[in-house]
DOPA-719530 format. One record per residue (C-alpha): x, y, z; residue in one letter. Coordinates in Angstrom, 1 decimal, m for minus. Layout:
! DOPA-719530
r east X	north Y	up Z	aa A
...
! end
This chain:
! DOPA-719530
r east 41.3	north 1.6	up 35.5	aa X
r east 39.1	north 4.2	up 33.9	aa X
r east 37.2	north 3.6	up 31.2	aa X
r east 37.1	north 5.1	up 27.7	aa X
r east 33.9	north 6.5	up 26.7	aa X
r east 33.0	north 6.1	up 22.9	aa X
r east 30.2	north 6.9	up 20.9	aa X
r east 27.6	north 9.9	up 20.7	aa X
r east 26.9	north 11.2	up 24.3	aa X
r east 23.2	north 11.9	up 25.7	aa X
r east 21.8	north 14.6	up 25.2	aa X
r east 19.3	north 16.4	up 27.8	aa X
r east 15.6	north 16.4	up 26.4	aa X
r east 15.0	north 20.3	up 26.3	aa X
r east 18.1	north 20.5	up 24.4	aa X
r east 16.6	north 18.1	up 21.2	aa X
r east 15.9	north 20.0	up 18.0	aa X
r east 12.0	north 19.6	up 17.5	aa X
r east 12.7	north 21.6	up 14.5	aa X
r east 10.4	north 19.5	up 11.7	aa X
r east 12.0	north 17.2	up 9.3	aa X
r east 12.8	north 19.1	up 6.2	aa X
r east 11.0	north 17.5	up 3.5	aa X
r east 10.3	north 17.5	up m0.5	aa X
r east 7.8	north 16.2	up m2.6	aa X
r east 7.8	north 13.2	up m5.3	aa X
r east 5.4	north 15.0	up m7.5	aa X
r east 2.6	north 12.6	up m6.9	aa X
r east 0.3	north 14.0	up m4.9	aa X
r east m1.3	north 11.1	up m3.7	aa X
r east 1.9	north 9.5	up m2.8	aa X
r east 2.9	north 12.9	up m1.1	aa X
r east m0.5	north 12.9	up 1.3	aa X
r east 0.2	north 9.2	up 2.2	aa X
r east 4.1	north 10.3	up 3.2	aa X
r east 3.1	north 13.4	up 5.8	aa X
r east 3.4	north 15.7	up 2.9	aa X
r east 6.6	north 14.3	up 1.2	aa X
r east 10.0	north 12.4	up 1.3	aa X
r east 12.3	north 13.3	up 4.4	aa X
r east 15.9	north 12.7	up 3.3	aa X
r east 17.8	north 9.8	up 5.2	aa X
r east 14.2	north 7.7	up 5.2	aa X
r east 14.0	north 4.6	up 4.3	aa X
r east 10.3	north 3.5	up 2.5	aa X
r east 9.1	north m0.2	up 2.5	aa X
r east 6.6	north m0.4	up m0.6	aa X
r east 4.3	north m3.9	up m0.4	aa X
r east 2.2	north m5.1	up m2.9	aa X
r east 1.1	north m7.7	up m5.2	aa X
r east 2.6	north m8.7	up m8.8	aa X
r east 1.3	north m6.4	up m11.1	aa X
r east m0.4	north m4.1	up m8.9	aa X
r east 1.7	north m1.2	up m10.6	aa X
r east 4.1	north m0.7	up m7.8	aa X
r east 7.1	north m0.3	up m10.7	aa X
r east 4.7	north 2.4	up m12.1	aa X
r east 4.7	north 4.8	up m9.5	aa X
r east 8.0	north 4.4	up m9.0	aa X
r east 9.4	north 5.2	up m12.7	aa X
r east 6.4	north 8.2	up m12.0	aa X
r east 8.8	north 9.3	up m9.7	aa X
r east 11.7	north 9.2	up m10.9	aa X
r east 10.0	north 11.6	up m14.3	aa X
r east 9.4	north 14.1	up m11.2	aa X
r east 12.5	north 13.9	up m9.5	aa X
r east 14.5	north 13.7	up m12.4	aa X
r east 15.7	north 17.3	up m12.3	aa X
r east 15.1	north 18.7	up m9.0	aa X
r east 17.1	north 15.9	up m7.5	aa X
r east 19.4	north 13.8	up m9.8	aa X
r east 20.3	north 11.5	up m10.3	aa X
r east 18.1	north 8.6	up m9.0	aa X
r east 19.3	north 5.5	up m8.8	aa X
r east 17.0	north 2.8	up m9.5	aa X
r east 18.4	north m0.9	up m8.6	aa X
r east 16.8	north m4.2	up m10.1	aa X
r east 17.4	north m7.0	up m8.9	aa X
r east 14.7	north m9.0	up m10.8	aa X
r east 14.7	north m6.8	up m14.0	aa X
r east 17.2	north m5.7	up m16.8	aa X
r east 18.0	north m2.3	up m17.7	aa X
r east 16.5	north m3.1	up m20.7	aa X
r east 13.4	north m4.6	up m19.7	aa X
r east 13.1	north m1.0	up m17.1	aa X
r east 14.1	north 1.2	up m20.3	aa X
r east 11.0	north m0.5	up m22.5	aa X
r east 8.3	north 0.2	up m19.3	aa X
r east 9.8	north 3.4	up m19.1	aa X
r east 9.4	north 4.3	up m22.8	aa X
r east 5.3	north 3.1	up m22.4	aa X
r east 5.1	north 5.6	up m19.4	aa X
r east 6.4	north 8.3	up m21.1	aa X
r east 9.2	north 8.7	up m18.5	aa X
r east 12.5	north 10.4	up m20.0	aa X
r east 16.1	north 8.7	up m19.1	aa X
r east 18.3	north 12.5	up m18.4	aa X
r east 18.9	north 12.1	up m14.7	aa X
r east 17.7	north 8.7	up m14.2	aa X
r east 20.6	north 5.9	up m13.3	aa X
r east 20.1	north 2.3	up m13.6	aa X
r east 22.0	north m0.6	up m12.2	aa X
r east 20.8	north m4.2	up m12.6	aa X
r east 22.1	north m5.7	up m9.3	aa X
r east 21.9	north m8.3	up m6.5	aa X
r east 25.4	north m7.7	up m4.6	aa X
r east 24.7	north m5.5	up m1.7	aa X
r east 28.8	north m4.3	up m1.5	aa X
r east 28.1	north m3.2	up m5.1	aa X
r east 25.4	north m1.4	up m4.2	aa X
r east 26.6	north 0.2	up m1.4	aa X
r east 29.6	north 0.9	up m3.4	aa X
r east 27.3	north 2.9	up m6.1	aa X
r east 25.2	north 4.9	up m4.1	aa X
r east 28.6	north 6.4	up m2.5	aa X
r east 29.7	north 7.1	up m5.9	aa X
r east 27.4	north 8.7	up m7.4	aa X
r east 25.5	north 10.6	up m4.9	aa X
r east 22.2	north 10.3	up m5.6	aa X
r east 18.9	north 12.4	up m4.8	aa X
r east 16.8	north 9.2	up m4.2	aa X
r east 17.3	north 5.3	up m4.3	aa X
r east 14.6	north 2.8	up m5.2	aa X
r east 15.9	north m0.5	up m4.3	aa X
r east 13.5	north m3.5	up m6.3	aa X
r east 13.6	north m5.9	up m4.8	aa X
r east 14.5	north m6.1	up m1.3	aa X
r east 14.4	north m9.8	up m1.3	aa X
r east 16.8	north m10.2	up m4.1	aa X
r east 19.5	north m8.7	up m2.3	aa X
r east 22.3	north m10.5	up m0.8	aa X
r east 25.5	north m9.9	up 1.2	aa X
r east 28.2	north m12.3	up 0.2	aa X
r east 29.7	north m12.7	up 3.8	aa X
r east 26.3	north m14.3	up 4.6	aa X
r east 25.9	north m17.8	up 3.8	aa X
r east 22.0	north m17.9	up 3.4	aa X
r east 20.7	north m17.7	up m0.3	aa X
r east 19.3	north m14.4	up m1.2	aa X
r east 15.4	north m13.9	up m0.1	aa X
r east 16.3	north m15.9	up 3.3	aa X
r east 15.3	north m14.1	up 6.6	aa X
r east 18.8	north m13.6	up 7.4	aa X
r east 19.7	north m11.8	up 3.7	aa X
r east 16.1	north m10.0	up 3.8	aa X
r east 17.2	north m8.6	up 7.4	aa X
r east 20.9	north m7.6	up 7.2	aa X
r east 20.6	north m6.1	up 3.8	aa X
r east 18.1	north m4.3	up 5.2	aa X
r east 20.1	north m3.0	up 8.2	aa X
r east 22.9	north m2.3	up 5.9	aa X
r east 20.4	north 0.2	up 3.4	aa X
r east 18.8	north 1.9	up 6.6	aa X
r east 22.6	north 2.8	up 8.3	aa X
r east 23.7	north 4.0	up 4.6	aa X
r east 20.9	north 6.2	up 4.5	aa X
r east 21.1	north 7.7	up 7.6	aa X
r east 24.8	north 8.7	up 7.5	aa X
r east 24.4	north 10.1	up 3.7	aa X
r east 21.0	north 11.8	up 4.2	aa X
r east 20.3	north 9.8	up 1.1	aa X
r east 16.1	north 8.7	up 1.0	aa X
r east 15.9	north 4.6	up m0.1	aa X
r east 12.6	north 3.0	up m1.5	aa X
r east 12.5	north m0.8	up m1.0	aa X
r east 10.3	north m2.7	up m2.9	aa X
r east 8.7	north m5.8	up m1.0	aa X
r east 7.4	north m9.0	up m2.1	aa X
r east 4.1	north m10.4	up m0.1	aa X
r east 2.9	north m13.4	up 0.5	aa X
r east m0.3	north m14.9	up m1.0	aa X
r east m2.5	north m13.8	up 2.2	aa X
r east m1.6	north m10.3	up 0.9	aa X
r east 1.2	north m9.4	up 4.1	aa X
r east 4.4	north m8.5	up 3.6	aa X
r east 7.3	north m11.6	up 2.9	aa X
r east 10.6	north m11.9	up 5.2	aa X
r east 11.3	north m11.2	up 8.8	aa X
r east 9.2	north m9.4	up 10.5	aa X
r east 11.6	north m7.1	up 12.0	aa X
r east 11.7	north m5.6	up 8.5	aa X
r east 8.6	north m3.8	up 9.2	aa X
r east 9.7	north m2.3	up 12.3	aa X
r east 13.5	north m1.4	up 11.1	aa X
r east 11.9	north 0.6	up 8.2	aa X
r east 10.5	north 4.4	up 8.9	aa X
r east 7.5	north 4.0	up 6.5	aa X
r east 5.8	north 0.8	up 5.5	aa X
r east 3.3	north 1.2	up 2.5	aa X
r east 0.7	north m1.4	up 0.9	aa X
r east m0.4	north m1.3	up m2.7	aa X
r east m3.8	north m2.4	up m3.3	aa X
r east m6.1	north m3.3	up m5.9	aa X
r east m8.6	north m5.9	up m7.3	aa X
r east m7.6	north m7.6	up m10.4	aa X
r east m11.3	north m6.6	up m12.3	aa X
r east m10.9	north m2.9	up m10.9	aa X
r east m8.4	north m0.1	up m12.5	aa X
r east m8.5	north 1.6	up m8.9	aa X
r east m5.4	north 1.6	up m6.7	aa X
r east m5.6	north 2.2	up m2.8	aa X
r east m1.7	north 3.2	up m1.3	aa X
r east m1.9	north 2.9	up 2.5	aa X
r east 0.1	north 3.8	up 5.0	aa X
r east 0.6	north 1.3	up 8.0	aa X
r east 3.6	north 2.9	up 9.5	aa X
r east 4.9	north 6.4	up 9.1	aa X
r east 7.8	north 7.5	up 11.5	aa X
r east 7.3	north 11.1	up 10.0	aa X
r east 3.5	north 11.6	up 9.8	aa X
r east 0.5	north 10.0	up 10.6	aa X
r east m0.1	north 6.5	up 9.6	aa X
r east m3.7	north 4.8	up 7.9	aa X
r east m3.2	north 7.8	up 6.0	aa X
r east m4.8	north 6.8	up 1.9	aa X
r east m4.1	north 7.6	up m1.2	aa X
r east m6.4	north 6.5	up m4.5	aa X
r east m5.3	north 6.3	up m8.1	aa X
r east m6.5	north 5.2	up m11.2	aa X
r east m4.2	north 2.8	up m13.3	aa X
r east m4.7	north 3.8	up m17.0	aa X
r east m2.3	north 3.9	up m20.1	aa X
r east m0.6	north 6.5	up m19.0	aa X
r east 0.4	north 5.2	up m15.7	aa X
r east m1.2	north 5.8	up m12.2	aa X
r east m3.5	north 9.0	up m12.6	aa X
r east m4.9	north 10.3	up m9.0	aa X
r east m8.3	north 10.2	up m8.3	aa X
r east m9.0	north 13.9	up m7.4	aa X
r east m13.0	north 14.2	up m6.8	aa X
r east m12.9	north 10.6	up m4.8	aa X
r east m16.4	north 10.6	up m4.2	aa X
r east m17.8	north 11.4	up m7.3	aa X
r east m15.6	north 8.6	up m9.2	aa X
r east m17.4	north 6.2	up m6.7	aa X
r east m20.2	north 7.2	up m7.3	aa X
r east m20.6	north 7.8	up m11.1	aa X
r east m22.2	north 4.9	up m12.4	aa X
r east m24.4	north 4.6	up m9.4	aa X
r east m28.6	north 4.3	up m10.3	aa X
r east m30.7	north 6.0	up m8.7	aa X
r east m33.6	north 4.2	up m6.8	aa X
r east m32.1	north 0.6	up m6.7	aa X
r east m33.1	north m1.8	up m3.7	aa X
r east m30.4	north m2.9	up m1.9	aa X
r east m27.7	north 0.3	up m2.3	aa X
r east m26.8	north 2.5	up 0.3	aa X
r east m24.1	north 5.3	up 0.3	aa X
r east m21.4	north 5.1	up 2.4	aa X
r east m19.1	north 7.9	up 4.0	aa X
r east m16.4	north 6.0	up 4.7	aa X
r east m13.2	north 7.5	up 6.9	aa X
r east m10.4	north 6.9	up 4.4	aa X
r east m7.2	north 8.4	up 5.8	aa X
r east m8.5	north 12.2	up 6.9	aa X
r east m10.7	north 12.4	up 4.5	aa X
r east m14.3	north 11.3	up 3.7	aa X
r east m14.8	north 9.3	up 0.7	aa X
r east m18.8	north 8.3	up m0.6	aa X
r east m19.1	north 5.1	up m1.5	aa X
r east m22.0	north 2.7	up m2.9	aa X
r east m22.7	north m0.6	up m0.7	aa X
r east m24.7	north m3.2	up m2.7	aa X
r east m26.5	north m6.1	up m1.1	aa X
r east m28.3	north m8.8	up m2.9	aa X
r east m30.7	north m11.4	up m0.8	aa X
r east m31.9	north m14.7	up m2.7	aa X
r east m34.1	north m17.4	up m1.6	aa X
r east m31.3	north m20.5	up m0.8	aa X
r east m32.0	north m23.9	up m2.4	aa X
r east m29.2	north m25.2	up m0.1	aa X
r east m30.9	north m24.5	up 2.8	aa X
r east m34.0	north m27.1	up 2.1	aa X
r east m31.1	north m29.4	up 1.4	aa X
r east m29.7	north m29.3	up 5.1	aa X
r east m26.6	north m26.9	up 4.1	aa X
r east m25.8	north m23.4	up 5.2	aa X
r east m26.8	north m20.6	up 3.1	aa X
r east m24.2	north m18.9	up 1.0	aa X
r east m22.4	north m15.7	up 2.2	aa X
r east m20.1	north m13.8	up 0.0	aa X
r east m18.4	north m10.7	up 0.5	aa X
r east m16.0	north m8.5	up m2.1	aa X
r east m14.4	north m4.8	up m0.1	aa X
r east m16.1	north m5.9	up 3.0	aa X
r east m14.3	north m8.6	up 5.5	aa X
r east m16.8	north m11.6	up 5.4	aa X
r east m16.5	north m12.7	up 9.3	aa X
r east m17.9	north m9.0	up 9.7	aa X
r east m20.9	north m9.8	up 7.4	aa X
r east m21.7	north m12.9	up 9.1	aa X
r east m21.9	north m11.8	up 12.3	aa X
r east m24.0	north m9.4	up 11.3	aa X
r east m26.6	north m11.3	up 9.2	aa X
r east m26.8	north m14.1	up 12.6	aa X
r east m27.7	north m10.6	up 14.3	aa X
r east m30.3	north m10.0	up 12.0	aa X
r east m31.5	north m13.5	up 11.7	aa X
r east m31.8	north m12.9	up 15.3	aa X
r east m34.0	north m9.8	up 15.7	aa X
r east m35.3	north m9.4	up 12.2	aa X
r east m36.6	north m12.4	up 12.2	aa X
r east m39.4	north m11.4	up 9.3	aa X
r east m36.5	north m10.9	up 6.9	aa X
r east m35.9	north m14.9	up 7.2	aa X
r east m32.0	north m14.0	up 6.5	aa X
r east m31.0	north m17.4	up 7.8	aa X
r east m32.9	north m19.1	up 4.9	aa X
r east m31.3	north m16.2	up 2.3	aa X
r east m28.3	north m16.6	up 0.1	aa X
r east m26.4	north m12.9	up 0.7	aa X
r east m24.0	north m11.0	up m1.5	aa X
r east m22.2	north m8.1	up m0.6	aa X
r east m19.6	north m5.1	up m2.2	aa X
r east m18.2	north m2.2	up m1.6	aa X
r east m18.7	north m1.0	up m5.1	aa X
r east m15.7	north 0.5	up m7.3	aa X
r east m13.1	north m1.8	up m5.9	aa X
r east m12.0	north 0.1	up m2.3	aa X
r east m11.6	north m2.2	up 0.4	aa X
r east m13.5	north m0.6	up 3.4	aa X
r east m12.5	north m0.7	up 7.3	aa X
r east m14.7	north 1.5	up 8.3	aa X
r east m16.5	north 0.6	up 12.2	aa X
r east m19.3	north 2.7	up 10.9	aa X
r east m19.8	north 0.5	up 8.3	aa X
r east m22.3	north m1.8	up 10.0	aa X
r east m25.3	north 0.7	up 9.9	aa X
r east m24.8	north 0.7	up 6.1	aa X
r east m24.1	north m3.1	up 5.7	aa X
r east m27.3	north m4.0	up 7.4	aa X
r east m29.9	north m1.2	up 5.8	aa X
r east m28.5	north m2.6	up 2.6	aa X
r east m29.1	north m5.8	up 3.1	aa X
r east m33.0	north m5.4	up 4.7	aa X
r east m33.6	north m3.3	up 1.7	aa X
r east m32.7	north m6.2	up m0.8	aa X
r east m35.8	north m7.6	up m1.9	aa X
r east m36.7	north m10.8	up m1.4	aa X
r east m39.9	north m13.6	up m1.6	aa X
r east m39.9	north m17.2	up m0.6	aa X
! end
């Protein structure tokens, strides 16, 4: 009995167009760099971040550049009303001509909207208010989160349509739902920010169509998310010259080098004489990193007596650093700190 072949057949290797993905740009340049140089049609963008962080901004940001060059975009809510989008909107200066929106949880409806009206760009908010109603699961469920999901990215690959999903996290800062989200997505991005900081760090963890760890930096002011243009010099512009205990930084951000300040401050401990373990705080800097390195230097730098010293350290400016080479800096800035006992 011979069998009936279905499907799309292989294709030899040397017969695969390498031919680049055709691109365009959101109008943020910042966003663009992060991206490979801009949106590839048919992609489908995983946006992470915490409440507030001004995800929503840049979004609406792009939907004022996009507007015209490729309407209409479609922005779906599924935790916000039209109305509620229409008054951020109206604070960001963001015009409506060529802007849809549709306040909606019902993935069929969706679906059904996006084939209707053709649009240049999606931006789904959020993904974890979506729902299919031939699922039993209640919406934000791993099942729901997945399948909907699955059912975006196969829409946008057969209408060439790019989708933004907006993503919840979870209190440790990673991304909420099923893992398999990150990996059925072609580009996963993470907002970040601390709360006492108006500086905004996009990074790129996975990019199908560019490189990945790739940054972007922003500024959140009344007028939205500005870029940060000169990177180093907004680091470094309220930095004083000749303080114990700062060192300047070039950090690797991305593929480009960024200057940044590293403050240190040692203090005798009155824990210490009580029989506890001196305190060791750390803001931009991962704080298992800074205690293994003050036990190195309690170590070998014994004159230093860092094991009897309260330490604080920042990365000053609010950028959280992952730098290797950051080390050298961490430790110079920390044996300059002054100290007496």
């Amino acid at each position: 009995m011979a069998l009936t072949l279905e499907g799309t057949p292989p294709v030899a290797l040397d017969q695969v167009d390498v031919e680049s993905e055709p691109r365009f740009p959101t109008g943020v340049e910042e966003l663009d760099r992060v991206l490979g140089g801009g949106v590839v049609p048919g992609s489908l963008v995983l946006l992470g971040g915490a409440p507030g962080i001004g995800k929503s901004t840049l979004l609406l940001q792009i939907c004022q550049n996009l507007r015209r060059s490729r309407p209409p975009v479609l922005y779906v809510s599924g935790e916000e009303s039209a109305r509620q989008i229409r008054l951020r909107a109206d604070r960001l200066g963001v015009a409506g001509q060529g802007v849809l929106l549709l306040s909606e949880t019902r993935l069929e409806s969706i679906e059904a909207q996006i084939q209707s009206v053709r649009p240049g760009l999606v931006i789904v908010d959020s993904i974890q208010t979506l729902f299919k109603t031939d699922l039993a699961p209640a919406p934000g469920s791993v099942t729901q989160v997945r399948e909907c999901a699955a059912s975006l990215m196969r829409l946008a690959k057969s209408q060439g349509v790019p989708i933004f999903l907006v993503g919840h996290v979870t209190k440790d800062g990673a991304l909420a739902g099923p893992r398999v989200l990150e990996h059925l997505v072609d580009t996963v991005l993470y907002f970040e920010g601390e709360g006492q900081h108006n500086v905004r760090v996009l990074r790129s963890v996975k990019n199908r169509f560019g490189a990945s760890h790739e940054v972007g930096l922003f500024e959140m002011g009344h007028q939205g998310l500005l870029p940060i243009q000169d990177a180093s010099s907004f680091f470094l512009s309220q930095r004083s010259q000749g303080v114990a205990g700062s060192v300047v930084f070039p950090s690797m951000e991305g593929s480009r080098p960024v200057l940044v300040e590293i403050q240190a401050l040692v203090n005798p401990s009155p824990a210490v004489e009580k029989g506890a373990p001196p305190v060791r705080r750390a803001v931009g800097i991962d704080g298992n990193r800074l205690s293994l390195l003050l036990a190195v230097m309690s170590r070998r730098l014994s004159g230093l007596k860092i094991g009897q010293a309260d330490v604080y350290a920042s990365c000053a400016g609010g950028l959280r650093l992952n730098e290797p080479a950051l080390d050298l800096a961490l430790v110079l800035a920390v044996a300059s700190s002054p100290v007496s006992y």
